[in-house]
DSSP file (Angstrom, degrees, kcal/mol; ACC not computed):
  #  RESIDUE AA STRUCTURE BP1 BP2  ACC     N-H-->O    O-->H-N    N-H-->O    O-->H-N    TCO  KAPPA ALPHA  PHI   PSI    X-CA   Y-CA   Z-CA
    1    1 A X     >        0   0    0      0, 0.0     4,-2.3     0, 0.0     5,-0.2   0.000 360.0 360.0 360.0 -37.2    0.0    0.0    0.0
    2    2 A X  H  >  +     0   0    0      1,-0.2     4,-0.6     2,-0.2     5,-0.0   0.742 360.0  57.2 -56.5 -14.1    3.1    2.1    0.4
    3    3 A X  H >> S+     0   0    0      2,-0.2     4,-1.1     3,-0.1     3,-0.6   0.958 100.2  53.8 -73.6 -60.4    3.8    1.7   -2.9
    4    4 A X  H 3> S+     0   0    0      1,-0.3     4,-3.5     2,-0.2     5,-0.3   0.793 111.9  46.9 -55.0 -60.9    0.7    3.1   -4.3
    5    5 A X  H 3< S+     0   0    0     -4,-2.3    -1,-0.3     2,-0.2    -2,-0.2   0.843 101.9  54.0 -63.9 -23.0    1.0    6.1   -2.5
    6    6 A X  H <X S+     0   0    0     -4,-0.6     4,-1.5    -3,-0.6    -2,-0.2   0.764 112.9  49.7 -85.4 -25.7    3.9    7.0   -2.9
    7    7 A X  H  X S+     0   0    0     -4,-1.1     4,-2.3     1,-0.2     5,-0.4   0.872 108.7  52.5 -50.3 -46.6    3.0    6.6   -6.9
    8    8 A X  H  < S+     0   0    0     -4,-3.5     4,-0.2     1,-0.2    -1,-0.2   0.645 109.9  50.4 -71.9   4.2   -0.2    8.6   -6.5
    9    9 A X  H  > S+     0   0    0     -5,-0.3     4,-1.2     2,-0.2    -1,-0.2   0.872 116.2  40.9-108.3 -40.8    2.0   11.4   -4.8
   10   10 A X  H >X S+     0   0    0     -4,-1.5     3,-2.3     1,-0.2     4,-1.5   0.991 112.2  50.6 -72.2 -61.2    4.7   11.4   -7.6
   11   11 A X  H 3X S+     0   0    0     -4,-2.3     4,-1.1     1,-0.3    -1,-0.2   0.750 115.1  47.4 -57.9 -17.5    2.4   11.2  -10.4
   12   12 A X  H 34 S+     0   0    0     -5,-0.4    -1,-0.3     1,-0.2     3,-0.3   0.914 107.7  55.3 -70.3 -39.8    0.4   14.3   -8.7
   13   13 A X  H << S+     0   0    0     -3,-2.3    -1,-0.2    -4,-1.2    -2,-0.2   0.890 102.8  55.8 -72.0 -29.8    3.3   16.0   -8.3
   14   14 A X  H  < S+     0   0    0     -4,-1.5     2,-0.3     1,-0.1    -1,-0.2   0.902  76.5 116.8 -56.8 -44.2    4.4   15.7  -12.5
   15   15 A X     <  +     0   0    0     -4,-1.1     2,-0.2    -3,-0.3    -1,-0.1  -0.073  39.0 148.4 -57.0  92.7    1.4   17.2  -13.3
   16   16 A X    >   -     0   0    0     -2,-0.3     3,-1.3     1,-0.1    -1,-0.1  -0.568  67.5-100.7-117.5 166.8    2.1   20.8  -15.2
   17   17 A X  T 3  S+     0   0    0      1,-0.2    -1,-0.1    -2,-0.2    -2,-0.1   0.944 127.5  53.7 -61.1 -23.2    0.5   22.6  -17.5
   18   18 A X  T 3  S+     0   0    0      2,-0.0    -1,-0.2    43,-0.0    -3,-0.1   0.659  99.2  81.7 -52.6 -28.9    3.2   21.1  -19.8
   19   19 A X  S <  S-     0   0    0     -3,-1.3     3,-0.1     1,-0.3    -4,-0.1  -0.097  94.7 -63.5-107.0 170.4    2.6   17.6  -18.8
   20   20 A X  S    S-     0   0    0      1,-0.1    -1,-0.3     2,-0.1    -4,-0.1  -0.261  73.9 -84.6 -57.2 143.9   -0.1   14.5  -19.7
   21   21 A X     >  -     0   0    0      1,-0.1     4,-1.3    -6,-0.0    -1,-0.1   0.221  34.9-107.9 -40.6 168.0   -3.9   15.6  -18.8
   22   22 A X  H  > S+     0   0    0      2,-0.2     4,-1.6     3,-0.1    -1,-0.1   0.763 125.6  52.1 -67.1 -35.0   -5.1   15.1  -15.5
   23   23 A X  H  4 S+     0   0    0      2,-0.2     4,-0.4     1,-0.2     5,-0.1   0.857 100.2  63.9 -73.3 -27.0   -7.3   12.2  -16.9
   24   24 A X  H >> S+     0   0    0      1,-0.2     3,-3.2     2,-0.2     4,-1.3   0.987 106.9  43.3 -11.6 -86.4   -4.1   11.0  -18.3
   25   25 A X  H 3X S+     0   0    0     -4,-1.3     4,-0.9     1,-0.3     5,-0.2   0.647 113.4  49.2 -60.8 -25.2   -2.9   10.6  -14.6
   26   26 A X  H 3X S+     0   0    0     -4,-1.6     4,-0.6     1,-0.2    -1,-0.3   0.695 110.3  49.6-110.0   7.8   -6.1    9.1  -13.2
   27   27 A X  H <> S+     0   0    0     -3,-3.2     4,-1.8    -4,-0.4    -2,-0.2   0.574 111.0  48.0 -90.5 -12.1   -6.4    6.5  -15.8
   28   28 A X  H  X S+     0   0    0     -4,-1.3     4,-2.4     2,-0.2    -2,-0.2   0.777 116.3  42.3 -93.1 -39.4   -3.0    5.6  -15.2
   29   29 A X  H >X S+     0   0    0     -4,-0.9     3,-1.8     2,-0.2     4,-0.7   0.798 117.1  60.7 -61.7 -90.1   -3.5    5.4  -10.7
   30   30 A X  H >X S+     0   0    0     -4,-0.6     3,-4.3     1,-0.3     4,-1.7   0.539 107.6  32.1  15.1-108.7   -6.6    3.7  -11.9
   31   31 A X  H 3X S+     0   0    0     -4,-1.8     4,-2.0     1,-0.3     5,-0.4   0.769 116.6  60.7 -59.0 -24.8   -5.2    0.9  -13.8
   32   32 A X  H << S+     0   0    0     -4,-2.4    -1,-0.3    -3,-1.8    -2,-0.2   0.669 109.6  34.4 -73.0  -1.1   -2.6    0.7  -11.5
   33   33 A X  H <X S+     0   0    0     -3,-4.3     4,-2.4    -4,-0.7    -2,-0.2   0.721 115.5  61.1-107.0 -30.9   -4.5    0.0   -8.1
   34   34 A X  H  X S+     0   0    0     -4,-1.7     4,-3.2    -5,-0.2     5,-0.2   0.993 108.2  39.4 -82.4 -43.4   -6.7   -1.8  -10.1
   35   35 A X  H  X S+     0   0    0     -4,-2.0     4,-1.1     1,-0.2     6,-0.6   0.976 115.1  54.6 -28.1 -62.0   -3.6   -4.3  -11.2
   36   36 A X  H >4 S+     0   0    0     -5,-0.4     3,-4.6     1,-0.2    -1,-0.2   0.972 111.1  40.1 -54.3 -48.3   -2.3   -4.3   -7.9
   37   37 A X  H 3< S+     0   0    0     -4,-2.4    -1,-0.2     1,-0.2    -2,-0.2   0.985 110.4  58.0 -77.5 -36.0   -5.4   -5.4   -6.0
   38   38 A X  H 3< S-     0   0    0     -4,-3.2    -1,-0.2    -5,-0.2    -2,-0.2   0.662 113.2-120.6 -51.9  -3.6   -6.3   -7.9   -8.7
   39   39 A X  S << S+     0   0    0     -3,-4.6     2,-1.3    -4,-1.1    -1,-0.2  -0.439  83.6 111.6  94.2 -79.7   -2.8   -9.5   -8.0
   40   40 A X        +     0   0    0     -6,-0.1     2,-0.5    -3,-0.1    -4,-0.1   0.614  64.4  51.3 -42.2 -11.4   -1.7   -8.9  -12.0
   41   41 A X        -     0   0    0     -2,-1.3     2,-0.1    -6,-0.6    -2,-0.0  -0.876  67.8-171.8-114.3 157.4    1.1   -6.1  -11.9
   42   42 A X        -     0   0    0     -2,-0.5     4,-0.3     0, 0.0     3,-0.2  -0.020  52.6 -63.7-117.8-138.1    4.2   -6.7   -9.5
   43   43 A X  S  > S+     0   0    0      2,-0.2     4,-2.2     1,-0.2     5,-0.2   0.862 134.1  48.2-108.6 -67.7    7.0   -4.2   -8.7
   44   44 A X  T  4 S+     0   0    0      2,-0.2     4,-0.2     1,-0.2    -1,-0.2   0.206 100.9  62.3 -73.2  29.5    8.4   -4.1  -12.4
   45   45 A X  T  > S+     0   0    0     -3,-0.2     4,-0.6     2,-0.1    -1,-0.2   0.501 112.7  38.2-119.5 -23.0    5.1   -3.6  -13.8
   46   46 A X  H  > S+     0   0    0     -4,-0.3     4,-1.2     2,-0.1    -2,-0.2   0.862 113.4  56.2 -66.3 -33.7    5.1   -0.3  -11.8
   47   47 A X  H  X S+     0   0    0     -4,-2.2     4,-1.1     1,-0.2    -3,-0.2   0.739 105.1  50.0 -98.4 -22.9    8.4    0.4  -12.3
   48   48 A X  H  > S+     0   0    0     -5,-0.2     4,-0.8    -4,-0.2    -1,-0.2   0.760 109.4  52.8 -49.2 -41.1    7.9    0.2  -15.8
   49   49 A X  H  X S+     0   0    0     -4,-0.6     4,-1.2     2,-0.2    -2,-0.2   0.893 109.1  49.1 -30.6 -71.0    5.2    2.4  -15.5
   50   50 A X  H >X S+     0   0    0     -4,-1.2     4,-2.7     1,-0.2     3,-0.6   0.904 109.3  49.4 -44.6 -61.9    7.1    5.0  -13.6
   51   51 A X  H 3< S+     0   0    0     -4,-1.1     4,-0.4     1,-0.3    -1,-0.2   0.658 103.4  58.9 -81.5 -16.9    9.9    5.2  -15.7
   52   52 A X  H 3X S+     0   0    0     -4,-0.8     4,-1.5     3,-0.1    -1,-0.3   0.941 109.1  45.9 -77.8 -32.9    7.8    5.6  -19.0
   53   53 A X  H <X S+     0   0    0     -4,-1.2     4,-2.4    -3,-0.6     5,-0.3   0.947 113.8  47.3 -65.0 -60.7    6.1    8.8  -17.7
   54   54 A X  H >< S+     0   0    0     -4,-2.7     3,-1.7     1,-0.2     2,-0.2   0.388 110.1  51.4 -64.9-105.0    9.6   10.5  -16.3
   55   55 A X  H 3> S+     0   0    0     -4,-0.4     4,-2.0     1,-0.3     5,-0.4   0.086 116.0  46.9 -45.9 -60.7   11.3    9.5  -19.7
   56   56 A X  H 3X S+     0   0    0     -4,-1.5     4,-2.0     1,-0.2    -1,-0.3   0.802 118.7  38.2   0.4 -87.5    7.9   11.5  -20.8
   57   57 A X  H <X S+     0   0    0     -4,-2.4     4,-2.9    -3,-1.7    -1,-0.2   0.885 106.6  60.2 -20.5 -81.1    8.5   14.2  -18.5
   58   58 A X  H  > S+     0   0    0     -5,-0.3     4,-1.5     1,-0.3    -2,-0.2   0.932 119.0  35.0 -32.6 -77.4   12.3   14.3  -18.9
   59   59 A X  H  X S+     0   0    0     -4,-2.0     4,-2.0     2,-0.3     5,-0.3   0.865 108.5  63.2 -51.5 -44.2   11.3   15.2  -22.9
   60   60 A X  H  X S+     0   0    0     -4,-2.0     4,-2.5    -5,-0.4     3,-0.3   0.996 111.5  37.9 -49.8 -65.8    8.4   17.1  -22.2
   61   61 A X  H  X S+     0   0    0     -4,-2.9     4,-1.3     1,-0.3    -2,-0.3   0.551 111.4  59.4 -58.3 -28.2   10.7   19.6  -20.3
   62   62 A X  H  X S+     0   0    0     -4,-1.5     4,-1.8     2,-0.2    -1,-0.3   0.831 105.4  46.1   3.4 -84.5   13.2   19.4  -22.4
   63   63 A X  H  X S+     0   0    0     -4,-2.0     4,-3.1    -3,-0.3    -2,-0.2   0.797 110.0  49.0 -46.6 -49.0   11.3   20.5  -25.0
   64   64 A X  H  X S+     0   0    0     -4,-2.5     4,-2.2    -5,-0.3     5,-0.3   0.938 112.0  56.3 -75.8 -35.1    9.4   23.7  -23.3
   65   65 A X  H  X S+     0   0    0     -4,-1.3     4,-2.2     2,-0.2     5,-0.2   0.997 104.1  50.4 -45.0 -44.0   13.2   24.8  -22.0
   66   66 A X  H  X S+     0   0    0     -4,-1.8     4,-2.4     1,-0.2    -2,-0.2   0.960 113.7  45.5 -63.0 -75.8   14.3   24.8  -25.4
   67   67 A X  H  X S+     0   0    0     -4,-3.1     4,-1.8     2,-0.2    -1,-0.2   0.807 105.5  57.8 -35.2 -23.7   11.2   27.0  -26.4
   68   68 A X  H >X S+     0   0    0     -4,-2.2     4,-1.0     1,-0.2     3,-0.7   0.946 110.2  48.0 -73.0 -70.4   11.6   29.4  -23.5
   69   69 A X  H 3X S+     0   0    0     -4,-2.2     4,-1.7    -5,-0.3    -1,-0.2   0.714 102.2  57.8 -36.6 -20.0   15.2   30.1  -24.9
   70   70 A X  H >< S+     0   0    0     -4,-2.4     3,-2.1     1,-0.3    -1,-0.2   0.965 107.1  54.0 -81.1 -34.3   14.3   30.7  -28.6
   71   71 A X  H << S+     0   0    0     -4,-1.8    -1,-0.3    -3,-0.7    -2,-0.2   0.691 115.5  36.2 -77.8   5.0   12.0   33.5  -27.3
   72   72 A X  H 3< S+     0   0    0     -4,-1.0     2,-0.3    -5,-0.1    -1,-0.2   0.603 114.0  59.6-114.6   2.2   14.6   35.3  -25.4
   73   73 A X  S << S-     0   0    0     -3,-2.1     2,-0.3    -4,-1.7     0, 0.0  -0.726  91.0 -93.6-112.6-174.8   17.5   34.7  -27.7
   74   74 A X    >   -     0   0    0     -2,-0.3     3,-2.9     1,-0.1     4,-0.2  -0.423  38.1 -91.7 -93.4 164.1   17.8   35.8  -31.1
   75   75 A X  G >  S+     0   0    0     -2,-0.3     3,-1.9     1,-0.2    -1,-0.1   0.679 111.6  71.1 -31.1 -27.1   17.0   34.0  -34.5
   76   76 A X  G >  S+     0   0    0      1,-0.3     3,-0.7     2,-0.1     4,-0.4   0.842  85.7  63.1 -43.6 -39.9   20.4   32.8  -34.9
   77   77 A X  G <> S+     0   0    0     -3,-2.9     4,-2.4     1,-0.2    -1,-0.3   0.213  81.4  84.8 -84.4  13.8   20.0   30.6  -32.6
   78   78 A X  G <4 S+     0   0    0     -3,-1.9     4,-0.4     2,-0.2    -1,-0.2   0.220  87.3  53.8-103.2  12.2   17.0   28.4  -34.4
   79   79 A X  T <> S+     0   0    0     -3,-0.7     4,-1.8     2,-0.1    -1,-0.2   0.554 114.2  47.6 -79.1 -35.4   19.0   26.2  -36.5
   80   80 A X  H  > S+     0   0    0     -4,-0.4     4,-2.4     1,-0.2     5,-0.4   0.995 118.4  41.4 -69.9 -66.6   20.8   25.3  -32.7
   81   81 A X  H  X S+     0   0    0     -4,-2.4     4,-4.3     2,-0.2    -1,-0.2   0.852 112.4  50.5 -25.6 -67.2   17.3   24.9  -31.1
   82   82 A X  H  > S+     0   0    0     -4,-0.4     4,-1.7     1,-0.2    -2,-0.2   0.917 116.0  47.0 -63.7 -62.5   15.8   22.9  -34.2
   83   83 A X  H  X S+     0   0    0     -4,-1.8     4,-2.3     2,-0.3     3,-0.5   0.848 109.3  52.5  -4.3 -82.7   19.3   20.5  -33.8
   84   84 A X  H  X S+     0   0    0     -4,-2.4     4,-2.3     1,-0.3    -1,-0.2   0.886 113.7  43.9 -62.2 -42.9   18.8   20.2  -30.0
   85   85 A X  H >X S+     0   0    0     -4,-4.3     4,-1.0    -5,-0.4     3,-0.6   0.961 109.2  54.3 -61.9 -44.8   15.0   19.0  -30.6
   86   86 A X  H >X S+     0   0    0     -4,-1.7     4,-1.2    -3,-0.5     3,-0.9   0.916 112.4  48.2 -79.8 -66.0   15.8   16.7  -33.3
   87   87 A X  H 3X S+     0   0    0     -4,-2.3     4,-1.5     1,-0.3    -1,-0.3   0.761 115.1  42.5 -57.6 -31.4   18.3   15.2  -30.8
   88   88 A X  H << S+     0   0    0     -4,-2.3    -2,-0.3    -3,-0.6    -1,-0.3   0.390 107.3  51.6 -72.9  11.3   16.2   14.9  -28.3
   89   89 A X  H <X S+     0   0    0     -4,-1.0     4,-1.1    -3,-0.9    -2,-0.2   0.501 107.3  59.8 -86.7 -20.7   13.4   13.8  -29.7
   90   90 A X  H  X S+     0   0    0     -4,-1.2     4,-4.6    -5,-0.3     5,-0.3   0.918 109.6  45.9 -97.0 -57.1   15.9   11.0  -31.3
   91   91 A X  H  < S+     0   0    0     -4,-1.5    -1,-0.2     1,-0.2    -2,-0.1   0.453 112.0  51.9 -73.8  -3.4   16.9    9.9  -27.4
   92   92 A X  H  > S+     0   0    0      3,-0.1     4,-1.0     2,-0.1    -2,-0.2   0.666 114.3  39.7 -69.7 -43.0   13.1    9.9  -26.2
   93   93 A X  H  < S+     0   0    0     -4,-1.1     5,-0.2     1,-0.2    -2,-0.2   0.894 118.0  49.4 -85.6 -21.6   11.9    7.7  -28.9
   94   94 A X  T  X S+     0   0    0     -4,-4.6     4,-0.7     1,-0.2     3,-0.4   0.807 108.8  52.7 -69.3  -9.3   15.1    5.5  -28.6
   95   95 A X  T  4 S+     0   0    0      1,-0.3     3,-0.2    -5,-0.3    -1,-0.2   0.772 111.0  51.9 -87.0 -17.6   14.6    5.2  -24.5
   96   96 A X  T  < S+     0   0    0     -4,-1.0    -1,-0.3     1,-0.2    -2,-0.1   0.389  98.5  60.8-105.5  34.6   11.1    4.0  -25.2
   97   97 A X  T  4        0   0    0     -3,-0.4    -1,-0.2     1,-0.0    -2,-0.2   0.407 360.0 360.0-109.2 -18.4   11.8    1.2  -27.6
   98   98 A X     <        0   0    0     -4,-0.7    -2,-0.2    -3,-0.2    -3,-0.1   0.589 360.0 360.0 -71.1 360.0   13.6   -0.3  -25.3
């Protein structure tokens, strides 16, 4: 049961305007308390869980930093921006094929 709380507390905590819906987040508690009590998910089937949402996250934020910068520097700097998404976009889709 500690487990499950301590999930519902991170996933609450992710939530930005940047981030997956709120309904996102309460289908995802959802099917995970429903797993747990039915017995079907273990410890890596949360921790899989977890770790697809931060990789999410990680890239979500990523992404709005990079945008905050192009609007305070100047145009030059939007071939470097378009580059830095590209690459990260490239290390999102590669951490979630794995």
């Amino acid at each position: 049961m500690k487990k499950v709380l301590i999930i519902l507390i991170f996933l609450s905590c992710c939530t930005t305007p940047q981030s997956r819906s709120n309904e996102y987040y309460e289908a995802v508690i959802g099917h995970i308390v429903q797993n747990i009590i039915s017995g079907d998910c273990n410890a890596k089937c949360i921790n899989s869980i977890v770790s697809s949402d931060l990789k999410y996250a990680t890239y979500n934020q990523a992404i709005f930093v990079l945008d905050g910068v192009n609007k305070k520097l100047p145009n030059i700097f939007k071939g470097i921006k378009r580059e830095l998404s590209i690459q990260i976009e490239g290390k999102y889709k590669k951490s979630v094929m794995k």
